[in-house]
C-alpha positions as CSV (number, residue, x, y, z in Angstrom):
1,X,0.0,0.0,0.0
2,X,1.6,3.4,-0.7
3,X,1.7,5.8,1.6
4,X,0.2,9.4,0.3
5,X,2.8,12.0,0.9
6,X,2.0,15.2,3.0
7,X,2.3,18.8,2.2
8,X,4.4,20.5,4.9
9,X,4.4,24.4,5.6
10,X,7.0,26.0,7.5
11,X,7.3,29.3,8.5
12,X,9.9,31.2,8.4
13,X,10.9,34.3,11.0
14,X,10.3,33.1,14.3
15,X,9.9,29.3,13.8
16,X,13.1,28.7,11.0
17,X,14.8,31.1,12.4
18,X,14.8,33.1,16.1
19,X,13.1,37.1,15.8
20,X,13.7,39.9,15.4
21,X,12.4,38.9,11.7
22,X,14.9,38.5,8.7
23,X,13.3,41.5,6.7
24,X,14.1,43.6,9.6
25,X,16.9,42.8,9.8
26,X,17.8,43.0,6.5
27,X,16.5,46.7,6.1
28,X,18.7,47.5,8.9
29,X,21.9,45.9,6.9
30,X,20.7,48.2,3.5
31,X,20.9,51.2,5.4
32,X,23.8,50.6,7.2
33,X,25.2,49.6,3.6
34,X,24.0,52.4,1.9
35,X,21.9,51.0,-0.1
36,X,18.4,52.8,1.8
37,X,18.5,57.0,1.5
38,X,16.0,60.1,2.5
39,X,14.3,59.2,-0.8
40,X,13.0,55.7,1.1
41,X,12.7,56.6,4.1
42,X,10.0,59.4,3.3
43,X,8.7,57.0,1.3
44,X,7.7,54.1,3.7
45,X,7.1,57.0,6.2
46,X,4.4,58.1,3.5
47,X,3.3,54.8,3.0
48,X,2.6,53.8,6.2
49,X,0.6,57.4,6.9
50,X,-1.2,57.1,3.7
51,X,-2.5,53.5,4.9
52,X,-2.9,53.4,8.2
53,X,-6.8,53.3,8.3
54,X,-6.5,50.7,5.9
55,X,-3.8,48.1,6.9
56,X,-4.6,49.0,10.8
57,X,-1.7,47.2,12.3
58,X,-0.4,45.5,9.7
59,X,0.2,48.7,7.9
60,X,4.3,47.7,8.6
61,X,4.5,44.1,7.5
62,X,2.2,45.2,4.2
63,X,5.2,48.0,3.6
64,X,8.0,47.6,1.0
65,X,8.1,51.2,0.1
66,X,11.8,51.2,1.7
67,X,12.7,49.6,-1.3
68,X,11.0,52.4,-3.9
69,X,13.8,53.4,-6.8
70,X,16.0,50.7,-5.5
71,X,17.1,47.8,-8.6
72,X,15.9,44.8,-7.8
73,X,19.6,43.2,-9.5
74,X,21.1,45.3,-6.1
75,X,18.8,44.1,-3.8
76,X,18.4,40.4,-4.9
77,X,22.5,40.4,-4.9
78,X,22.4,42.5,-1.4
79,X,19.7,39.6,0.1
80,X,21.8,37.0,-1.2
81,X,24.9,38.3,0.4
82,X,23.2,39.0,3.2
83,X,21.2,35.3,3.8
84,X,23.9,33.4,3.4
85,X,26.5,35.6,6.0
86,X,23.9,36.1,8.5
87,X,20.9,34.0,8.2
88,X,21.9,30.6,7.0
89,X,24.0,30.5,10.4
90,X,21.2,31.4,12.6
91,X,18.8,28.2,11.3
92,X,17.1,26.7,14.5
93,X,19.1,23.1,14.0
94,X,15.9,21.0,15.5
95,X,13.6,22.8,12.8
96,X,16.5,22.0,9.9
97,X,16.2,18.3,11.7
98,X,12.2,18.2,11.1
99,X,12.9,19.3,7.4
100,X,14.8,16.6,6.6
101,X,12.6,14.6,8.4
102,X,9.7,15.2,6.4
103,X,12.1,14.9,3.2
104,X,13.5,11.6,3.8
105,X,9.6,10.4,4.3
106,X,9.0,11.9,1.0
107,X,6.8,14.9,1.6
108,X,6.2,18.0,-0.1
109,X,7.5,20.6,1.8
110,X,7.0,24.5,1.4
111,X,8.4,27.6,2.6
112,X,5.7,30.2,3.2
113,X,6.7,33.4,4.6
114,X,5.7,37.0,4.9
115,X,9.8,38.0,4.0
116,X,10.7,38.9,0.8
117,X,11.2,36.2,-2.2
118,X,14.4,37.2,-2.5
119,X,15.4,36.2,1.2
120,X,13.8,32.9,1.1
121,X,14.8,31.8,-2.0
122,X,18.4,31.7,-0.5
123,X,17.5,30.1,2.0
124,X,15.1,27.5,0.6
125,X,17.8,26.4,-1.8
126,X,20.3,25.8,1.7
127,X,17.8,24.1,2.9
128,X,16.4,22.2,-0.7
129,X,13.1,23.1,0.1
130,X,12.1,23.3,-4.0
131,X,8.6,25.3,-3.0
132,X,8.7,28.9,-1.9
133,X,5.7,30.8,-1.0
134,X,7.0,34.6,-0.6
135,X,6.2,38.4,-0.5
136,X,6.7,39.7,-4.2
137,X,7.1,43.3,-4.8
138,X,5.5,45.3,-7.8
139,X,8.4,46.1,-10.2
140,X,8.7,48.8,-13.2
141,X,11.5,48.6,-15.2
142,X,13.4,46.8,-12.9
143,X,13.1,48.9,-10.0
144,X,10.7,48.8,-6.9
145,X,7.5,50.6,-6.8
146,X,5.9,52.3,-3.8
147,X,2.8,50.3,-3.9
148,X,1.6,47.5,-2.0
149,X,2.8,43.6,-2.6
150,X,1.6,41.7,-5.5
151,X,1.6,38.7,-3.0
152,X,2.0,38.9,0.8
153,X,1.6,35.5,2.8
154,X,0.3,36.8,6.0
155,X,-2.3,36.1,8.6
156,X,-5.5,35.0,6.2
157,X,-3.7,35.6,3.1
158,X,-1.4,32.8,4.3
159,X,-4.1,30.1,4.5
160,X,-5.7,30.9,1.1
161,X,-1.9,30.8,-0.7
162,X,-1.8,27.3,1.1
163,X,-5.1,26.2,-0.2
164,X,-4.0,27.4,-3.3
165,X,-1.4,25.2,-3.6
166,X,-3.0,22.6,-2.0
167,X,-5.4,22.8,-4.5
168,X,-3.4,23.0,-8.1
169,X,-1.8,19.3,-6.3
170,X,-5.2,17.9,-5.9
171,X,-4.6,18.0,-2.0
172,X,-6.7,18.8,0.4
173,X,-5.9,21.6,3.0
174,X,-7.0,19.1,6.2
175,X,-4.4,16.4,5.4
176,X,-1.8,19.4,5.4
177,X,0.8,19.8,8.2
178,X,2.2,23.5,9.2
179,X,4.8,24.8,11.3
180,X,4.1,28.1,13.0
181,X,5.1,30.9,15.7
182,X,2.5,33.5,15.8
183,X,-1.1,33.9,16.3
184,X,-1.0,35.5,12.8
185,X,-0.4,32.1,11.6
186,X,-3.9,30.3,13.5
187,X,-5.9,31.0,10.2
188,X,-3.5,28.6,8.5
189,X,-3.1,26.4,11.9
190,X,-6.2,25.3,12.5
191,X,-7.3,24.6,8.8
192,X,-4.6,21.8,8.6
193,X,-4.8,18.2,10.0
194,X,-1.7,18.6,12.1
195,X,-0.5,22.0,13.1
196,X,3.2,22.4,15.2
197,X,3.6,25.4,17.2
198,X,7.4,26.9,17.5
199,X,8.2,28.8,20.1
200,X,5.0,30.5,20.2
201,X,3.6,33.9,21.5
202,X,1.4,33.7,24.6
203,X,-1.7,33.8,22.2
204,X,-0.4,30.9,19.9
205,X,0.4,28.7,22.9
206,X,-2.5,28.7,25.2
207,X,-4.7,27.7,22.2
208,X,-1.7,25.3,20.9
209,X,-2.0,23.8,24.4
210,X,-6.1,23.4,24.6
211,X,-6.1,22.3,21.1
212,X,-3.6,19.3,21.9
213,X,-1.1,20.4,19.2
214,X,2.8,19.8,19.7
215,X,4.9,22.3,20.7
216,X,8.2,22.9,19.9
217,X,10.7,25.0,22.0
């Protein structure tokens, strides 16, 4: 009888690897670099006033606008630089441990994160995780625009990407497993048939701990 493989989600920030998360970091390292000026600061700055009624909240996670002007050759060479110096060290070793776990059974795994695609495409390929789920940027002639994400996988935006691809393998979303460490991430959580919680915030791990799921810390 064969056994039907499983489609695996891992998060990224927070669960792969320890906060603060690895776009803030990364922002940090362009401007330290160089690489961010006035021109992008006042732009996120605008951004963030211009949608705060909208985005609430999540007005920050939603905003690229640092990257406005910028080529996206620099900062795709810049991320790579940057992920494999400072990120690709800082891999939790038991979550690289329950990757290859779930890649000697055979599963399909996928890495779907908020950062930016050009972050986790580094590190998927480090890790040989072949399916990346990632924030993509609107682009214009090769340079970032000051608009919102094409895709952002976040909070409930996150569960319909993983239906999504769920879906387009004839899967079903409830025979799913996902790895997560934020209450941001329960839409996806509890639509799965076995959700993990990693180092969780207090929200995530009281319900982690009624619903029965494991915890990993």
């Amino acid at each position: 009888m064969q056994v039907m493989k499983k489609i695996v989600f891992f998060d990224l920030d927070g669960t792969i690897l320890p906060n603060p998360s690895s776009e803030k970091r990364f922002f940090f390292w362009l401007l330290m670099n160089g690489q961010i000026g006035l021109k992008q600061i006042w732009e996120a700055l605008k951004y963030s006033f211009q949608r705060l009624c909208s985005f609430k909240n999540h007005v920050f996670v939603t905003n690229k606008a640092y990257l406005t002007g910028l080529s996206v050759t620099t900062i795709e060479k810049f991320a790579k630089d940057y992920s494999q110096k400072y990120l690709l060290p800082d891999v939790r070793l038991v979550l690289k441990n329950y990757i290859a776990q779930h890649q000697q059974a055979g599963d399909i795994i996928v890495l779907l994160t908020a950062t930016l695609e050009y972050i986790a495409n580094v590190l998927a390929k480090n890790l040989e995780i072949s399916n990346v789920i990632a924030t993509k940027c609107a682009i214009k002639d090769g340079v970032f625009c000051c608009q919102s994400p094409l895709q952002l996988p976040y909070a409930a935006t996150k569960l319909t990407l993983a239906e999504k691809f769920c879906k387009n393998l004839g899967y079903e979303i409830k025979n799913a497993v996902a790895y997560g460490n934020s209450s941001h991430d329960l839409f996806l959580l509890k639509s799965v048939g076995e959700a993990i919680a990693v180092t969780p915030d207090r929200k995530l791990r009281k319900i982690a701990k009624a619903s029965g799921w494991k915890i990993i810390d």
